[in-house]
C-alpha positions, 0 to 999 in steps of 0.5 A: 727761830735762829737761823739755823732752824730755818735753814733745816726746815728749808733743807727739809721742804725740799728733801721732801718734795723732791722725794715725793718726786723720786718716788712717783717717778719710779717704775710701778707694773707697768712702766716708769720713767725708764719707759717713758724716756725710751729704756723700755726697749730693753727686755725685763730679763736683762735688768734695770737700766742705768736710768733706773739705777740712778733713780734708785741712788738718787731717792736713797740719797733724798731719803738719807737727807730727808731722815736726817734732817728730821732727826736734827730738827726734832733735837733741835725744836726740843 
């Protein structure tokens, strides 16, 4: 394994934690990590709050990251 490989797969164990990590901290029925910090004051009808928001680029950021580099080890393990 040169060391290029090593590098994806290090890149990827951590793209994987750390969406684990996104995705349980999303909010589910009742709460999240908007509540939890204090966002939850604002009604529902008003929308996700900035901290949602940026919950949700952050974990689309991991995935995309996560996606690629499992495209790229599979090519480069062939």
């Amino acid at each position: 394994m040169n060391i290029l490989t090593a590098m994806l797969v290090v890149i990827h164990i951590i793209a994987s934690l750390t969406m684990i990590l996104f995705v349980l901290l999303h909010a589910g029925r009742g709460g999240g990590v908007s509540e939890m910090f204090g966002g939850g004051m604002q009604s529902q009808a008003m929308g996700s709050t900035v901290m949602e928001k940026n919950l949700d680029r952050i974990t689309v950021i991991t995935a995309i990251v996560f996606a690629g580099t499992t495209i790229l080890l599979a090519f480069r393990l062939q």
